[in-house]
N, CA, C and O atoms as a DFTB+ gen file, in Angstrom:
184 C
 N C O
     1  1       0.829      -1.202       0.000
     2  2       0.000       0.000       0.000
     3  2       0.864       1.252       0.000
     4  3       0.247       2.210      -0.466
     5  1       2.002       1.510       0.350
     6  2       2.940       2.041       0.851
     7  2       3.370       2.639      -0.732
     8  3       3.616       3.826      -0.947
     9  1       3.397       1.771      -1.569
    10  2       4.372       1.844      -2.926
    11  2       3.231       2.663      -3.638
    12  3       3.717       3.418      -4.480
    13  1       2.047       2.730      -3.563
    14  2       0.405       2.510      -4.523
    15  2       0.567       4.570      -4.168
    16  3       0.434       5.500      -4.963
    17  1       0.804       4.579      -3.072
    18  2       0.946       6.267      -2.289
    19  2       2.171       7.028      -3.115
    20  3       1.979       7.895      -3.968
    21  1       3.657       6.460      -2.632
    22  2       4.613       6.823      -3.241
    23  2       4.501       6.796      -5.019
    24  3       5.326       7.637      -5.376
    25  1       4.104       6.436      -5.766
    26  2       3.654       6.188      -7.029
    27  2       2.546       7.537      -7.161
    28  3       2.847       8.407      -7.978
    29  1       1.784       7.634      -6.677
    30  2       0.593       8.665      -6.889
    31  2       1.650      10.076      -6.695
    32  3       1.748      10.871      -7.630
    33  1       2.265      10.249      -5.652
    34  2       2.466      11.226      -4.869
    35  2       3.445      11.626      -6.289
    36  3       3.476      12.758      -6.771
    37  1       4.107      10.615      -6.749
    38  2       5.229      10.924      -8.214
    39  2       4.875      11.411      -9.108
    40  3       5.446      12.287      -9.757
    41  1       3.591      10.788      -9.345
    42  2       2.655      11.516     -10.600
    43  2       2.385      13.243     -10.423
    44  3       2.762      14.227     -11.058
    45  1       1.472      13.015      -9.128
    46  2       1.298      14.602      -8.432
    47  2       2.550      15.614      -9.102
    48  3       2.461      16.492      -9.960
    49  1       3.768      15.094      -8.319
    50  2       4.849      16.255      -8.596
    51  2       5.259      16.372     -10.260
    52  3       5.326      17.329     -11.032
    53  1       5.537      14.658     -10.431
    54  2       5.594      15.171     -12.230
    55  2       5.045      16.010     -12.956
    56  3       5.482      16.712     -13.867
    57  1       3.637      15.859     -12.315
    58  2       2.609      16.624     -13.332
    59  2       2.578      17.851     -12.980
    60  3       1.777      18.496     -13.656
    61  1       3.237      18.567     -12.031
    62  2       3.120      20.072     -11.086
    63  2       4.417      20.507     -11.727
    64  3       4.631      21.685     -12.015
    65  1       5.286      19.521     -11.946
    66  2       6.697      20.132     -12.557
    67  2       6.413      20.237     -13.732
    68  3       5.976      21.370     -13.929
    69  1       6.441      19.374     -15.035
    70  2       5.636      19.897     -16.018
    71  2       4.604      20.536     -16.270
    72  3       4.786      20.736     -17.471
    73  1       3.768      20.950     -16.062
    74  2       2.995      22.077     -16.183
    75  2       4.038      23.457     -15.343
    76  3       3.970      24.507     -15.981
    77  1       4.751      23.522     -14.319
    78  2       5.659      24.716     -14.531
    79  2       6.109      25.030     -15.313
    80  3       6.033      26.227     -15.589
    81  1       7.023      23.926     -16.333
    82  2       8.252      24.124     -17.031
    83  2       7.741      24.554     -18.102
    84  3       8.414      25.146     -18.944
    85  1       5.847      24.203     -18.290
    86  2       5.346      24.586     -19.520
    87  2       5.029      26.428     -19.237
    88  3       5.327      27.346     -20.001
    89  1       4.525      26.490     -18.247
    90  2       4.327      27.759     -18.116
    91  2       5.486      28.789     -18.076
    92  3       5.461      29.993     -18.332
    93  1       6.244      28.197     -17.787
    94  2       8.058      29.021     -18.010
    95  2       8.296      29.378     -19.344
    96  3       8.382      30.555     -19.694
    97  1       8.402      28.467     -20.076
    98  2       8.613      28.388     -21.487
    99  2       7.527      28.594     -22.905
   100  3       7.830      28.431     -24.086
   101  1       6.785      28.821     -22.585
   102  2       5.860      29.252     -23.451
   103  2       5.644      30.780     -23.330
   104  3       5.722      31.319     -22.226
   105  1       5.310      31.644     -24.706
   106  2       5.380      32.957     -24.346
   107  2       3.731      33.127     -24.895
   108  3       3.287      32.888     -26.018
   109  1       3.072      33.588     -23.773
   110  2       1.770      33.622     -24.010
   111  2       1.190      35.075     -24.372
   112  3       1.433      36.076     -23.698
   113  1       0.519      35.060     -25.339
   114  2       0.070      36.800     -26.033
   115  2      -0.954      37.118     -24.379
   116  3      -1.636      36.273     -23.799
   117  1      -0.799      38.205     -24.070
   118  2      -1.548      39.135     -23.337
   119  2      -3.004      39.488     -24.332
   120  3      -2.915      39.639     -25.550
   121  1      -4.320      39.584     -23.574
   122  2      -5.103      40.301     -24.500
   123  2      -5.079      41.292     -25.338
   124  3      -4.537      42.255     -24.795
   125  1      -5.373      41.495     -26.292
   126  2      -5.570      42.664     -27.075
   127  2      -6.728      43.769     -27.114
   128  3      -6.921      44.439     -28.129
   129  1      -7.220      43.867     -26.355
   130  2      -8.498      44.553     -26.723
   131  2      -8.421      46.173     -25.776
   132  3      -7.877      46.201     -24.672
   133  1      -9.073      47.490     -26.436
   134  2      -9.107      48.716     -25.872
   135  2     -10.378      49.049     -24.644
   136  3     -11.592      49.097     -24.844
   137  1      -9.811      49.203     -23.650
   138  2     -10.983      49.414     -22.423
   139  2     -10.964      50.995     -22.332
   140  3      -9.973      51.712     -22.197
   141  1     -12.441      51.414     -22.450
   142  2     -12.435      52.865     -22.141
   143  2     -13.720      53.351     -21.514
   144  3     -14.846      53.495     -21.990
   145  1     -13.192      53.577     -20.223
   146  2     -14.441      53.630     -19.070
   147  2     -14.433      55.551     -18.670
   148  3     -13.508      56.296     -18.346
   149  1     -15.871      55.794     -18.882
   150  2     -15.975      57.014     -18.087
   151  2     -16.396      57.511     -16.806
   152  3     -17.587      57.273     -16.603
   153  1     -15.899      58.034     -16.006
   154  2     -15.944      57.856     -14.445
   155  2     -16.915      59.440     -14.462
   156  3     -16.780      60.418     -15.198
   157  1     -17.771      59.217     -13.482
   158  2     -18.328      60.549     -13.259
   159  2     -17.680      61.325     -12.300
   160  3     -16.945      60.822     -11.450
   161  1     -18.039      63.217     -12.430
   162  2     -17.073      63.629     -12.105
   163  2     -17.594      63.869     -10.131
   164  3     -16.975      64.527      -9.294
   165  1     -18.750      63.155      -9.954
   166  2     -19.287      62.698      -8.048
   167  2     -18.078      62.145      -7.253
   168  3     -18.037      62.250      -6.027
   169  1     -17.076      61.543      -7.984
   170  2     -16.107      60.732      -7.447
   171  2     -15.294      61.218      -7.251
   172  3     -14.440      60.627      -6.590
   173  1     -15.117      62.182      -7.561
   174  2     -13.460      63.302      -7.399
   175  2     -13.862      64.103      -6.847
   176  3     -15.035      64.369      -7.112
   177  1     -13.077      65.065      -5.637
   178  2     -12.958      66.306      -4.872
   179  2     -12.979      67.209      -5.669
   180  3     -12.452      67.179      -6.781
   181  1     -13.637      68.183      -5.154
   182  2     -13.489      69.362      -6.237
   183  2     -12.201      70.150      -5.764
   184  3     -11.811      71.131      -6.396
């Protein structure tokens, strides 16, 4: 039962280390899109 744990627990980290090494190495595009919000002027001190 001992080995069935140690075996799982290997997978766990394999799979936590690869998926880092993927996220390291891959260069992922940022969104592209223009946000343009108008704030009323209640919110600012005069």
């Amino acid at each position: 039962m001992g080995k069935f744990w140690l075996v799982i627990i290997m997978f766990i980290l394999i799979g936590i280390g690869g998926g880092a090494i993927y996220l390291m190495s891959v260069d992922i595009e940022p969104p592209r899109e223009h946000v343009e919000k108008t704030l009323p002027d209640d919110k600012f001190p005069q």
